[in-house]
C-alpha positions in Angstrom: 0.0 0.0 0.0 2.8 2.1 1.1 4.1 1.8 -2.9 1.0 2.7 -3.8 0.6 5.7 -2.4 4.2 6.6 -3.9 3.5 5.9 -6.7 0.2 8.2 -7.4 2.1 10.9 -5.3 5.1 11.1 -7.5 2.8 10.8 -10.3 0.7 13.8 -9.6 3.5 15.8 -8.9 5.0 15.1 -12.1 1.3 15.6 -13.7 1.4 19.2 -11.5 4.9 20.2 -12.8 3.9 19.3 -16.4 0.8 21.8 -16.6 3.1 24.8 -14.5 3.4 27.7 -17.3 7.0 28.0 -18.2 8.0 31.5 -18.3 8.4 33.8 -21.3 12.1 35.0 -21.8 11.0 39.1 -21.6 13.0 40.1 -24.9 10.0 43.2 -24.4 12.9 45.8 -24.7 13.3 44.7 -28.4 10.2 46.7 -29.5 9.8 45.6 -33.1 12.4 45.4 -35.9 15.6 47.4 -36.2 18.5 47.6 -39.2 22.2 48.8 -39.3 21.0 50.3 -42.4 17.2 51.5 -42.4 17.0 50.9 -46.3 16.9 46.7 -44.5 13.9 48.0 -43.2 11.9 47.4 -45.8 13.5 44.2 -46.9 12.6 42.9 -43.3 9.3 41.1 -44.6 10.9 39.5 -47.7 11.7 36.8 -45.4 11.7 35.0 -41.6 14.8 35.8 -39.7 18.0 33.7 -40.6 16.6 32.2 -43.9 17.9 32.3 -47.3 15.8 35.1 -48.8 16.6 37.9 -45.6 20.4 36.7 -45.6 20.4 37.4 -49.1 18.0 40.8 -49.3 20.0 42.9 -46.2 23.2 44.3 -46.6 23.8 44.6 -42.9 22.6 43.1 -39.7 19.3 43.2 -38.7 17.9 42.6 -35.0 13.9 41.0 -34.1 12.9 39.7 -30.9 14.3 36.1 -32.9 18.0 37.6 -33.0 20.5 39.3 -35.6 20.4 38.2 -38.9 23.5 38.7 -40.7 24.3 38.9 -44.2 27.4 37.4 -44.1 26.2 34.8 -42.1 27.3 35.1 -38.7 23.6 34.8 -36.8 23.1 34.6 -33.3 19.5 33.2 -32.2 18.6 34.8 -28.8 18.1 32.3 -25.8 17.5 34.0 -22.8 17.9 37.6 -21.6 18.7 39.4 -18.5 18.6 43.0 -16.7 22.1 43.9 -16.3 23.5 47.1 -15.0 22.8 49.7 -18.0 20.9 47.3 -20.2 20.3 43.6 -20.9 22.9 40.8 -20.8 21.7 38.7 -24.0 22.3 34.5 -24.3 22.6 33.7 -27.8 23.6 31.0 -30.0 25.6 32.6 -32.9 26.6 30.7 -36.0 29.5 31.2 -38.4 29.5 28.9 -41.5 27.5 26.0 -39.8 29.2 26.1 -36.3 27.3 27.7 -33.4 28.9 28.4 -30.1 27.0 29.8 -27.1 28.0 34.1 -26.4 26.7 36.7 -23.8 25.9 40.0 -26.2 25.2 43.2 -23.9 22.3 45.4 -24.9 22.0 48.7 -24.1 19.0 51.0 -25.6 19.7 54.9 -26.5 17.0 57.6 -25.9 15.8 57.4 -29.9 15.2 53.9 -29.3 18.2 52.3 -30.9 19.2 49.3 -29.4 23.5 48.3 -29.6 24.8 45.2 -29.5 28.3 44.9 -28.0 30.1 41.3 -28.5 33.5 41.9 -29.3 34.6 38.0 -29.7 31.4 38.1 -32.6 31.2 41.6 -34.1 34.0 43.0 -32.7 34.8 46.0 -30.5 32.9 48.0 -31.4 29.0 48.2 -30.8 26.6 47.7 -33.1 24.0 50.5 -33.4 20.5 49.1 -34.5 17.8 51.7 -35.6 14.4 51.1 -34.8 12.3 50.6 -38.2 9.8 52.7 -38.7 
């Protein structure tokens, strides 16, 4: 009996973790689309994020809620994000010609609503500066 009642116990706790809503990474500071160049704007709906038709449309990076699509093919998907202390401390998987390696990218939004992207092992030193599209 004692087995028993185990049993249904571990059961409906497993059955109880199961239904519990995971939560929603909050990427809500990414407030649409943004480009390098705001001529990618418009190219933006000529394709999903990281597929053949955007890669080949933008000349520059472009940043959703999905991650940066690059043109040269260096993508990083967006995992998981994080307040940090003047912005957001980004998990992303970034991929350069097939291989994907796990990065932190640090976000940081500017008054106009740009959003830059600092990673120097990916993009380099430098941040990139990501326009909202209008």
């Amino acid at each position: 009996m004692r087995g028993y009642l185990s049993s249904v116990a571990l059961g409906l706790a497993a059955a109880l973790a199961a239904s519990m809503p995971v939560a929603a990474e909050d990427f809500s500071f990414i407030a649409g689309k943004y480009a390098l160049d705001p001529e990618d704007c418009k190219l933006l709906g000529k394709g999903k994020p990281f597929s053949k038709e955007l890669v080949g449309a933008i000349s520059q990076e472009v940043l959703t809620p999905e991650g940066i699509t690059s043109p040269r093919e260096v993508h990083c998907k967006f995992r998981s994000s994080s307040a940090a202390d003047n912005g957001w401390t980004v998990k992303a998987d970034c991929e350069e010609m097939g291989a994907a390696e796990a990065y932190e990218l640090a976000v940081t939004s500017a008054a106009d609503g740009a959003l830059a992207v600092v990673s120097e092992d990916v993009y380099g030193p430098e941040p990139l500066v990501f326009k909202q599209c209008k």
